[in-house]
C-alpha positions, 0 to 999 in steps of 0.5 A: 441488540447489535449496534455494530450491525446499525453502524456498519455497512452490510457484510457484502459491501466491502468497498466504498459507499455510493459517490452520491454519500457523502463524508461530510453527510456521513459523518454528520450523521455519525456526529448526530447519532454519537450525541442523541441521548438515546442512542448514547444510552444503546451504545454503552449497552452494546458496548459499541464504539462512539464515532469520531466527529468529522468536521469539513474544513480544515483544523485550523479554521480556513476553507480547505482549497480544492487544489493544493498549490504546486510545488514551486520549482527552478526554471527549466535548465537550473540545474540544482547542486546534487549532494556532496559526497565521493566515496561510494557506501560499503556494500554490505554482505549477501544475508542467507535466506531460504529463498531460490538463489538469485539470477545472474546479474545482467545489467541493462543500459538505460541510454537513448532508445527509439520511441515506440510511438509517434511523434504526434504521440509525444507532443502530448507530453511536453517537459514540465516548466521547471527541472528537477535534478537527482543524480539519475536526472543529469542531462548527459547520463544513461543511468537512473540513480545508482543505489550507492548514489541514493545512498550519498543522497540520503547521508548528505540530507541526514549530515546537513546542518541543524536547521531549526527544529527539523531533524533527520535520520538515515535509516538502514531498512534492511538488505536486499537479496544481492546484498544492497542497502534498503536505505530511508530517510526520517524527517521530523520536528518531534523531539526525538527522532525514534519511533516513540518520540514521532509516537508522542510528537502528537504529528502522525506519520506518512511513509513513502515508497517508491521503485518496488518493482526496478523497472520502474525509476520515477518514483524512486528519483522524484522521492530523492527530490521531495526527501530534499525539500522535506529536509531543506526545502518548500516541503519543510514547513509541512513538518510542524503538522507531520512526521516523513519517512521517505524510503526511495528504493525498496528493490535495489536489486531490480534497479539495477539491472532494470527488472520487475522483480527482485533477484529470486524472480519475485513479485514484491508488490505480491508479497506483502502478505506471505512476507517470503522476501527480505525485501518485503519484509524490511517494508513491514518492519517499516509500518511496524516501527513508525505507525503511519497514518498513510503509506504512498507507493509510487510505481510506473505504468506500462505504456504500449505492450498490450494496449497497442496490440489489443486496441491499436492505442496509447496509453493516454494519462500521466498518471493513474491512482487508486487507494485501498480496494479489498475485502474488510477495508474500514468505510470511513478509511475509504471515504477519508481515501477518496474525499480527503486524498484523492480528490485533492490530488486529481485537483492537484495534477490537474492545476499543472496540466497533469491528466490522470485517471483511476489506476487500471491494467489489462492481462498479457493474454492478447484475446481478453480485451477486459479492462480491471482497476488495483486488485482486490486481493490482500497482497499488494502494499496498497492493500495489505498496509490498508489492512493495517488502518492507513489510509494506502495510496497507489500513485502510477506514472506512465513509464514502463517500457519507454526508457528516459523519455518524458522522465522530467514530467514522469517525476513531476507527476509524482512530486505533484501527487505525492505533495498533495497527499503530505499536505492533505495528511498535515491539513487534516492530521488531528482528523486522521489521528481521530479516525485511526483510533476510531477504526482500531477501537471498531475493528476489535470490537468485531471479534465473535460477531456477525460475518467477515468477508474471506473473499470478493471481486470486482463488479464488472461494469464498462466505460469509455476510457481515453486513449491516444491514436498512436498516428495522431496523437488524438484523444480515442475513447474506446468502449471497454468492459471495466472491473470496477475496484470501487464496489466489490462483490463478496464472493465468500463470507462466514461467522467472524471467530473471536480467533484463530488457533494454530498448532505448536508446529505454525512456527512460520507462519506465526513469525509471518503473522507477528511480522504484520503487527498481530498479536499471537499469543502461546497456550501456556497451560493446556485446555479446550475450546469451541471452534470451527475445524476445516474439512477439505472437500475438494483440492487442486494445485495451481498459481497465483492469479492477478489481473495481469496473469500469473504472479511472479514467484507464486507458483505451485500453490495449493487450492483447497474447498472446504466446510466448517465443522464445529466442535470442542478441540484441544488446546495443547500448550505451546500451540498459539491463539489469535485474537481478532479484538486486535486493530490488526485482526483482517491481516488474520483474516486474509492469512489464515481462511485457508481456501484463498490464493493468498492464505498461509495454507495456500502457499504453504506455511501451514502444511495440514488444515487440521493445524489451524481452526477457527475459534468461536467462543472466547477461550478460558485459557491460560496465555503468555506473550510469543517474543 
């Protein structure tokens, strides 16, 4: 008997249950099921793993508010002293890497423009009630935050004083292509301030993103705000539940000249699975050093572009969410996303008169008028971090496309969000620590059983969805055919393998692999096993596809069809075996079934299918550790 198949959603159903279920439900049911005698006894026999209690209140006893209280804030005009500091930081030398070399730098000024809509339009975004102020923020500036200003921000934040317990750390993350500093901030209360000190703090860990793509500056100046009050502020006493690491810039690159992508002309929020740039890179050395709980990315939207020319409307929201959508996910991930974070946020903005919505896009082809949530693939931070058992969230304001206007409320949106999402991790920090050990324990205890989900899609569905006439400034609900992230379709599954073998020559895609936090393991001494071999049947070359259109930088990959055939294979030593009974084994999963637009094979870190196979059986062999 396998419990895993009672416990467990189908294979098909790869995103979130009916929103009529309930976490409290479920997890009531889960609690009841974890305690009958009976069901214990199968368990054990089954060597199923026990379900974590769900309670629905918070730790401490008290009713959980369905808003979060808002960041209090100075009254409009209060400008707040920004940090000291003259000298700029040293700029650190241009790192070698494979990749295209950079564009030339063109910088682009962020001064006044003309606005693309109405002034009707406008109106319906008025100045929040209070100013925020970052070096970017200034009354009189053209520019957004110079990355050498962060930088000074950051330092003066980690220089300050002690102030009881609270302890800071400037963290170098990594360098961008041009040679920037990626910079972040840790902000604790642990007794140490490296990782194992945050690992045995008993607090978990948030991580926040902001300004992957460069174009794109609210997030990056709100981040400076909440570093501040995390350091110094109404964020501080937070501390005591959580530990922060708030990286404000992971593209300083396309921040300074205001583009998309980073120097080389790559999408980095499509990178987080092939780790090609540096930049990319840097962030998953990030998640693999500091374990987080949860991971929030904070991005812009595009405002007008493509939904003026393909509806005459505005853009209507403030800000749109969306959490983990993507094959394999853990159920209760997704449910803790949706009751835990993403209700409490959309009550959050609502108390200060933010509006928002599900996060959704449109494709820069003018005649398809379909409208689709976050992608399904595993290639974004949202999804990818999901993958690493975080509850991941996407927090997107409107922006993109309409300069400084309404950057105070575009910030204020994200520091709202992002406040509720700290204090919804610190309200609820001993149940996430219990649900991540839960999702880690059943996530290798599904290696060599039932099926796994190599591919799904969206439901196509429709909506009314709100948008804003551009004359008027008038809400206009428009019918529009919807991808619905929520309830994905599996469009490709198989046998889960007990792992993945790789030949001696994967050593690319084997540092790529390790840098995701999985374990690879090198044949010491030579053997055979039971695998699964691809046969190719068809292939085609191509690009990689979102939503949108073609990816940046993912260009020339190779679409390949094929069958599984199993057989006994050789096992050479020094050839490397992945082992799915690890937390981390869908990461293995999306990398390395080869007939997706995302695997290694794909994009071409593993050159020949005969280099990897499915094991089926747990092989009788020899290993040693890979450094």
């Amino acid at each position: 008997m396998n419990m895993h198949s009672f416990l467990r959603r189908p294979p098909h159903a790869t995103a979130a249950l009916p929103a009529t279920t309930s976490l409290r439900s479920s997890l009531r049911h889960a609690r009841w099921t974890a305690s009958a005698t009976l069901a214990a006894l199968l368990l054990a026999a089954c060597g199923s793993t026990p379900l974590p209690p769900w309670p629905s209140t918070s730790t401490s006893g008290a009713p959980r508010p369905n808003a979060p209280a808002p960041l209090p804030r100075v009254q409009q005009g209060t400008v707040v002293p920004t940090p000291l500091g003259q000298q700029a930081p040293h700029r650190a030398a241009v790192v070698s890497n494979p990749l295209p070399p950079p564009a030339p730098l063109v910088v682009q000024n962020e001064g006044p423009m003309a606005p693309p809509y109405s002034a009707a339009v406008a109106a319906r975004f008025p100045n929040p009630p209070m100013s925020y102020s970052t070096p970017g923020l200034g009354l009189e500036r053209r520019a957004f935050t110079t990355n050498a200003e962060l930088g000074l921000w950051l330092k003066s934040l980690a220089d300050a004083a002690p102030r009881g317990a609270t302890r800071t750390k400037l963290l170098h993350v990594g360098t961008s292509q041009r040679g920037e500093p990626i910079q972040g901030l840790l902000v604790t209360r642990a007794a140490g301030t490296d990782p194992t000190s945050l690992d045995t703090s008993g607090r978990p860990t948030v991580v926040l993103i902001g300004q992957q793509h460069g174009d794109e500056p609210a997030g990056s100046e709100a981040l400076l705000v909440i570093s501040s009050e995390l350091a110094q502020g109404l964020l501080e006493p937070l501390l005591d539940r959580i530990n922060v690491v708030v990286v404000p810039r992971a593209n300083p690159d396309g921040a300074e000249v205001s583009t998309r992508v980073t120097a080389n002309g790559v999408d980095m929020n499509r990178d987080h699975l092939l780790l090609n740039t540096p930049e990319a890179r840097a962030l998953a050395r990030v998640i693999n050093d500091y374990r987080p709980i949860l991971v929030v990315d904070a991005h812009e939207y595009t405002v007008v572009g493509r939904y003026l020319q393909k509806f005459n409307a505005i853009q209507r929201y403030d800000a749109l969410l969306q959490y983990t959508t993507t094959a394999n996910y853990p159920e209760f991930l997704t449910k803790a996303s949706q009751e835990w974070y993403h209700q409490p946020m959309v009550a959050a903005l609502k108390a200060q008169g933010i509006t928002s919505d599900w996060y959704y896009t449109t494709s820069t082809n003018p005649q398809d008028k379909r409208i689709s949530m976050g992608g399904t693939q595993p290639d974004t931070g949202r999804n990818v971090n999901g993958l690493k058992n975080t509850v991941s969230l996407l927090i997107e304001t409107r922006g993109v496309g309409i300069g400084r206007m309404h950057i105070q409320r575009r910030v204020h949106s994200q520091v709202t969000a992002i406040s509720s999402a700290l204090r919804s991790t610190a309200d609820r920090a001993t149940n996430l620590e219990q649900v991540r050990s839960f999702v880690a324990r059943d996530v290798s205890a599904q290696a060599c059983r039932d099926q796994v989900v190599v591919e799904a899609a969206a439901t196509p569905t429709q909506r009314d969805l709100d948008f804003l006439d551009p004359d008027t400034g008038a809400d206009r609900a428009i019918r529009v055919d919807w991808n619905s992230s929520l309830t994905l379709r599996a469009t490709k599954s198989r046998a889960r393998p007990c792992g993945y073998w790789l030949a001696a020559g994967s050593t690319a895609a084997v540092e790529r692999l390790r840098l995701l936090g999985l374990q690879v393991m090198r044949v010491a001494e030579p053997g055979a096993m039971l695998a699964e071999t691809y046969r190719e049947t068809a292939r085609e070359t191509g690009d990689r596809q979102d939503v949108i259109g073609t990816i940046a930088g993912g260009t020339g990959i190779v679409r390949v069809q094929v069958s599984a055939v199993r057989s006994a294979i050789d096992a050479p030593a020094g050839s490397f075996y992945v082992p799915l009974n690890q937390p981390r084994a869908n990461l293995a999963v999306a990398a390395l079934e080869p007939d997706t637009q995302n695997s290694y094979f794909a994009n071409r870190l593993i050159e020949d299918l005969g280099q990897t196979a499915r094991v089926m059986a747990t092989p009788a062999l020899v290993f040693e550790e890979t450094e």
